[in-house]
C-alpha positions in Angstrom: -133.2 126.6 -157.9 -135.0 125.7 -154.7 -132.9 122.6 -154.5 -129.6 124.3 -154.7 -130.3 126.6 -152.1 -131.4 123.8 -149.4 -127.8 122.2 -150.5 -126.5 125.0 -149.7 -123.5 124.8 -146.6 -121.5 127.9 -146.5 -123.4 130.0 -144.2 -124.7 127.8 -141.5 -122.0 128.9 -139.6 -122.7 132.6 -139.6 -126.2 131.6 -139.1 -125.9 129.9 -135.7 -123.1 132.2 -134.4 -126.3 134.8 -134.8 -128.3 133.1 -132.5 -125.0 132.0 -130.0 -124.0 135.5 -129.4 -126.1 137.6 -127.4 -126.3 134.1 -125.0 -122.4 134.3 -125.1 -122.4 137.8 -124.4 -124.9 137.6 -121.6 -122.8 135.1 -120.3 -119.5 137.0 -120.8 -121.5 140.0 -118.9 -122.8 138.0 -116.1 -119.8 136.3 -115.0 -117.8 140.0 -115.2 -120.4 141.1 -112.8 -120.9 137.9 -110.4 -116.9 138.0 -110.1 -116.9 141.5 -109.5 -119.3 141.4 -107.2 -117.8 138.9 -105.0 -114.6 140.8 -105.4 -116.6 144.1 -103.5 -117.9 141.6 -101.1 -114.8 140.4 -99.9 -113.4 144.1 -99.7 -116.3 144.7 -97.5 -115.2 141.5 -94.9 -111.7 142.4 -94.9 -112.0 146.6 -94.3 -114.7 145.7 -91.6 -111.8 143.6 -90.4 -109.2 145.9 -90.6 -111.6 148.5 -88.6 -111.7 145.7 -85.8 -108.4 144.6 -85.9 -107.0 148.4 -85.9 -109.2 149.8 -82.6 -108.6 146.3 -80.9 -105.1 147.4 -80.5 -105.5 150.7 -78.8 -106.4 151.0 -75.3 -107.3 154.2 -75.6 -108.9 156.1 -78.4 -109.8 159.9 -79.4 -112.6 160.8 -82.0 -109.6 161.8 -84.2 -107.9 158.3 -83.9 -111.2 156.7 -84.4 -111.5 158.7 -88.0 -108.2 157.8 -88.8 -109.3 153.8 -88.6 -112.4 154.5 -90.4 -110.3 156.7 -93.0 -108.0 153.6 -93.4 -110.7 151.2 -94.6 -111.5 153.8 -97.3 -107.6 152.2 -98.8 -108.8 148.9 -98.2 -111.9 149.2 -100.3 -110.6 151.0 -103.0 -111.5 150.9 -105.9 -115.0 150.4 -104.5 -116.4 153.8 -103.8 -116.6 154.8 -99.7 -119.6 157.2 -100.3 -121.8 153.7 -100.7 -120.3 152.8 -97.5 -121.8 153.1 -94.2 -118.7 151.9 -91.2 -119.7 151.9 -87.4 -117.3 151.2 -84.8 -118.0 150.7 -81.2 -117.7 149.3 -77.9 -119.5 147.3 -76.0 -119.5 146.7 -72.4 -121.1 143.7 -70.6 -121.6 144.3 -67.2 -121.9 141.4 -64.2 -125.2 140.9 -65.0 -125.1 140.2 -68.4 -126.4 143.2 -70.0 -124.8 145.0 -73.1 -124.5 148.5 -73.9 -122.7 150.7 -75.8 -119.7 152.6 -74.4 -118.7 154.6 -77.4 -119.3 155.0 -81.1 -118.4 157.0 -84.1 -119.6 156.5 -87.6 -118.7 157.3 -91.0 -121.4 158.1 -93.5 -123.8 157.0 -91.1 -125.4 157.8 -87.5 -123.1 156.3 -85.0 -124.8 154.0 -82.2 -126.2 155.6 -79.2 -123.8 155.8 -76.1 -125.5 153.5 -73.5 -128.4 152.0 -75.4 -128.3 148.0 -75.3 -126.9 145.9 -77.4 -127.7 142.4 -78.6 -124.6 140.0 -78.3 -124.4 136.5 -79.2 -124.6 134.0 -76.1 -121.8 132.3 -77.6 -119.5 135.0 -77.2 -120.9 137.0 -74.1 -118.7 136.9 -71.0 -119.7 139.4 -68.3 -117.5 142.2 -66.9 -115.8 142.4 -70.8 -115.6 144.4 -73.7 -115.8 143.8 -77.3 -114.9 146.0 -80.5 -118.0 145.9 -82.6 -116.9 147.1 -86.5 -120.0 147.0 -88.9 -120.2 148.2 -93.2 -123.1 148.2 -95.3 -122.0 148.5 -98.7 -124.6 149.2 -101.6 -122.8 147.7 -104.7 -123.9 148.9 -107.8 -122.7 146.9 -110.5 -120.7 148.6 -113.5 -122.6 146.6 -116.2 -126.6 146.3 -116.7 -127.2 148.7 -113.4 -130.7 149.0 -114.2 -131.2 145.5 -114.5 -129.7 144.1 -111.5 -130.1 146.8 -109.4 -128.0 147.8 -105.8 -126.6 144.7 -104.1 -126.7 145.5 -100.4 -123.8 144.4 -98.7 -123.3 144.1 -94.8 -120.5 142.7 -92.5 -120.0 142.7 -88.9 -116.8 141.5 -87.2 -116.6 141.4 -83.0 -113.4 140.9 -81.1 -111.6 141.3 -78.0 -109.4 144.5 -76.9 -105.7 143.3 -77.0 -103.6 145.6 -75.4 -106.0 146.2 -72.3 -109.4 145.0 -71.2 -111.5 148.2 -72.6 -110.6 150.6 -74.9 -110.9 154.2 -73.3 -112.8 156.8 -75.5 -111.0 160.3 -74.6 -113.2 163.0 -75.8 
């Protein structure tokens, strides 16, 4: 009887699918959630982008314009939810010496930079007597599978460029 049972094919199969699944369906998981998670990353980079690119253009802005940009980034990140988003846009102004500060600021979600307080800028990009665009997002991605194992990802992007259409950007209150 023993004997016959040790001979015994049939269910080997079944048997080591058992033990392949829940390491195939952590796999199947994961990869939903790394892909997806690089997918909310890249939103981020391209609506901090589009926040840059947009104010870049104007030469002069209104707080109203300003929440129009920052509104439009909320298209660009759909369907990642804007109430884990914190956007910042600003200018900065270099003076002759060198220094930075901030000229203007406004904020979604978040506290917008002081007007006047310094600001750290890159050697490689600092020229004095110029102003750059400053557009920042700090995303908190929570993924949609397995939340309270991974936990939040925190996400952050920061994209500085010229004005185009004039050297500064005028903030009309």
């Amino acid at each position: 009887m023993m004997g016959a049972l040790l001979r015994e094919k049939r269910g080997i199969a079944a048997v080591e699918f058992a033990f392949a699944l829940p390491f195939l369906v952590l796999l199947y998981i994961g990869g939903y959630q790394l892909s997806d998670a690089i997918s909310a990353y890249r939103k981020v980079t391209v609506a901090t982008r589009t926040i840059a690119d947009l104010t870049s253009q104007y030469t002069s802005v209104t707080n109203g314009d300003l929440d129009d940009i920052l509104a439009a980034s909320q298209q660009v990140m759909t369907p990642y939810k804007m109430a884990n988003a914190e956007l910042v846009v600003s200018q900065v102004s270099i003076d002759g010496s060198g220094n930075a500060k901030v000229s203007w600021s406004r904020a979604r979600n978040t506290t917008a930079l002081t007007e006047g307080s310094a600001y750290t800028v890159a050697s490689s990009i600092k020229q004095n007597n110029t102003s750059l665009i400053v557009a920042t997002i700090k995303y908190n991605y929570v993924p949609v599978a397995a939340s309270s194992l991974i936990g939040t990802i925190p996400m952050r992007d920061v994209i500085i460029m010229s004005p185009r259409a004039s050297s500064t950007v005028k903030k009309i209150s």
